[in-house]
N, C-alpha and C positions, 0 to 999 in steps of 0.2 A: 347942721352940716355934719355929715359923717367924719371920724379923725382915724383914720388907715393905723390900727396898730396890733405888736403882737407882743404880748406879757407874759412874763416868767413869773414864775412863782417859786417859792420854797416846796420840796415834793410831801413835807409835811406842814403844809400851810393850812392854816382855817381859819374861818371867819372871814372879817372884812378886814384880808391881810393885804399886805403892802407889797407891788408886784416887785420882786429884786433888779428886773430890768425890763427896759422896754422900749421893741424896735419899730419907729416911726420917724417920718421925716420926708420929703421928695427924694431924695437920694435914694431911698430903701423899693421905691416905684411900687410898693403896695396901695392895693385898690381897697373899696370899703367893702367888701365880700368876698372872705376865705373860707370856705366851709370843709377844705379838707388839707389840715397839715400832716406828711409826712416824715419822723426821723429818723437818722441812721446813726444807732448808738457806736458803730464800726470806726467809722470815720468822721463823728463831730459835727455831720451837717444836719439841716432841713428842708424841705421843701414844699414850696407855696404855689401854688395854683392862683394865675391873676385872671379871671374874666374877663373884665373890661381892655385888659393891654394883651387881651390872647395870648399871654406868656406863662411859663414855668419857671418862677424864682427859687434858687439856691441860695440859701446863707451858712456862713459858718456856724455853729453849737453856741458859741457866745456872742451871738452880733447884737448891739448893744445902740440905740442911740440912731442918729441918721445915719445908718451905716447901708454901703451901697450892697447887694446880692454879690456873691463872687462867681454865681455862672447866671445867664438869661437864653429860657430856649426862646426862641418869638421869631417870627418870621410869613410869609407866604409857603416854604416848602413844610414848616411843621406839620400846615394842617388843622395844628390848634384854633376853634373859633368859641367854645363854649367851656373854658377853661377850670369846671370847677369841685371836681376832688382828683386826686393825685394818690399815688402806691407806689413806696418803694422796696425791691426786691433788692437786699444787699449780698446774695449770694451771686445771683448773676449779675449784678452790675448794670437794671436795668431800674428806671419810671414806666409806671402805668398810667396811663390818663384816657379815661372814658369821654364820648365823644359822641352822643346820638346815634347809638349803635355801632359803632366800632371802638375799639379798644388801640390804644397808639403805645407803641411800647418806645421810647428812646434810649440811648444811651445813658448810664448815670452821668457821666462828666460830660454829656453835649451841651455845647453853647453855643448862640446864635442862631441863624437860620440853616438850622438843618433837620433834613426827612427823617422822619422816624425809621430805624431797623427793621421795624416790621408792624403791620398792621393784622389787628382780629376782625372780621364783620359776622355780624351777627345773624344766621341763616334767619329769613324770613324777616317780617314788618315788626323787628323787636327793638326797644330802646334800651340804653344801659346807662345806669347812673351811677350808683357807686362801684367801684374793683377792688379787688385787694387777691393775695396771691398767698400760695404757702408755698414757698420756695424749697421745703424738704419733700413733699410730695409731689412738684410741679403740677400743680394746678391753680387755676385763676377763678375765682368765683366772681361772679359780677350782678348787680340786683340791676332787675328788670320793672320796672315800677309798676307794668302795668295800665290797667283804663282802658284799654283797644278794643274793640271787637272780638279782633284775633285771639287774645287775652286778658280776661279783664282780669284775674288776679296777680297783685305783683310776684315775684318769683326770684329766687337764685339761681342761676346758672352756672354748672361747675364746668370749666373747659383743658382743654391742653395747654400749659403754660407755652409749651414750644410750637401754637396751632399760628398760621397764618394764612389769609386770603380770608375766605369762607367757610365758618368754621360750625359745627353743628354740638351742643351740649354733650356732654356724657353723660352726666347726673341733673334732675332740673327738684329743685323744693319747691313746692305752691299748691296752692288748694286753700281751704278753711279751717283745718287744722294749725297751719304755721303761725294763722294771726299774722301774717305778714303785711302790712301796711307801706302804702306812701313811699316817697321817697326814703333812703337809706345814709346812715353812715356805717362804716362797715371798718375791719380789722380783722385781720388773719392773725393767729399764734401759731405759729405751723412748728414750735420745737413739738404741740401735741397735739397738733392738727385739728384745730377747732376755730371756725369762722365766729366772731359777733359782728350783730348785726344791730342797729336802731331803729324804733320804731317809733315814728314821729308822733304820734297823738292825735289829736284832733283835726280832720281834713275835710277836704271839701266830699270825702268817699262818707262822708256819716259821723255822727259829734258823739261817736263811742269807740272812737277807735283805739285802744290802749294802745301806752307811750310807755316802751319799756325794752331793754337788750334780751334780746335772746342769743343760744349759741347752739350750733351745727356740729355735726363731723363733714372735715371737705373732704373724705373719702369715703363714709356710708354712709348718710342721711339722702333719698331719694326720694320723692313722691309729697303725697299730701301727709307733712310725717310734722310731728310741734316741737318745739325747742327742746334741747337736754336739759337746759336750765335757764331760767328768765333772772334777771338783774333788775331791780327797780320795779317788779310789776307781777302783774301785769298791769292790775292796777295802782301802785304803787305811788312814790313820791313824783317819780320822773314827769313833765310835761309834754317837752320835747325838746328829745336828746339827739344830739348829731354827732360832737365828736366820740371815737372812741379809744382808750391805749394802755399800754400794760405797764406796771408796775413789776416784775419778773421776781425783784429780789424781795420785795416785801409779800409777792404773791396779790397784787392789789390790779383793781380795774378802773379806768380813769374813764369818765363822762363828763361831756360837758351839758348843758342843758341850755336851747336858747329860751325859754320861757321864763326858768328859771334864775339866767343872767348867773350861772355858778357852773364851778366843774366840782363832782362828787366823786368820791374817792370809797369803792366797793371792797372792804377784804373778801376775795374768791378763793382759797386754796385750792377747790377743788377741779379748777382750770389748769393750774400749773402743777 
């Protein structure tokens, strides 16, 4: 049986270290699949994306033990039904949650059932799985996975962070150059405006697909253009990595790996 939990670590931990804390319990109403946590170094919280309870949990920076969320989006107006990676924009004040081709933007501090501020759809038969945003540049990147007719290469889409209704790409990355694969986990740094991105590894698209981050510019990289720099790979240590997050003051890049069953700690300077 799966055990719903989410573990802290030391930011210089290694090995088979011992997590400092760890939040689980029924009270906490975490599900057994998070594949996209958001934090906001601003204000001390996080944000958990629940699938199975179609909600968006908030915790305080230290929640510790059976400790309950201190906001829950969930309802029939959210719209939330597929609930599984989340983007938070701590300039404006907003979450992003991807949604079978639409993009939900809510309030930061909404709780309960209520309508998202504004909705993105995505011009044409496109899916959108992961989102993430650079809030200095306003713009939202959003990976497209892919496999359709319409498109079978997956892709970035860079959009209007302030677009709503029906909204058409400005910038799109895909082709055979990008090596873009599979589903995504993705992460904006927008103080230098560069998206990473995951690439899952081995899939049902062919058993050589490298599993490795690559990294964009979200304001010039357009077309079938390849990574500025690859992290783990391309063939590398990596499996298949989902999460992605930055280490700012160390200049470091944090991965996790689920094949691996570890998170890996990159020094990148030349990101930051």
């Amino acid at each position: 049986m799966a055990h719903p939990q989410i573990a802290a670590f030391a930011r210089l931990a290694e090995g088979n270290a011992r997590a400092m804390r760890k939040l689980e319990g029924q009270n906490t109403q975490l599900g057994r699949t998070m594949h996209g946590i958001a934090y906001d170094a601003a204000r001390d919280e996080f944000y958990v994306p629940q699938p199975f309870a179609q909600a968006l949990l908030t915790f305080r920076g230290g929640a510790n033990g059976d400790e309950k969320p201190v906001r829950v989006i969930q309802g029939p107006l959210t719209r939330l039904s597929n609930t599984d990676k989340v983007e938070n924009d701590p300039v404006n004040n907003e979450l992003l949650v991807s949604e079978d081709g639409v993009i939900l933007v809510f309030e930061r501090t909404a709780n309960g059932n209520v309508a998202p501020k504004r909705m993105l759809e995505m011009d044409g038969d496109i899916d959108v799985d992961a989102v993430s945003v650079d809030y200095i540049r306003n713009v939202i990147i959003a990976a497209n996975p892919g496999g359709t007719k319409a498109e079978p290469w997956p892709q970035l889409l860079f959009l209007n962070r302030a677009g709503e209704g029906v909204v058409k790409p400005l910038r799109v990355v895909g082709g055979k150059k990008t090596m873009l694969t599979g589903t995504f986990g993705m992460r904006s740094y927008a103080p230098k405006g560069w998206v990473l991105v995951a690439m899952t590894g081995p899939s049902t698209s062919g058993p050589h697909d490298p599993a490795f981050v690559g990294a964009w510019s979200t304001t010039q990289d357009n077309g079938d253009v390849p990574p500025r720099w690859t992290i783990g790979g391309p063939f590398g240590e990596l499996k298949q990595p989902r999460g992605i997050d930055f280490d700012p003051k160390g200049q470091n890049v944090i991965v996790s790996d689920k094949v691996l069953n570890a998170v890996l700690t990159y020094h990148y300077p030349e990101l930051f």
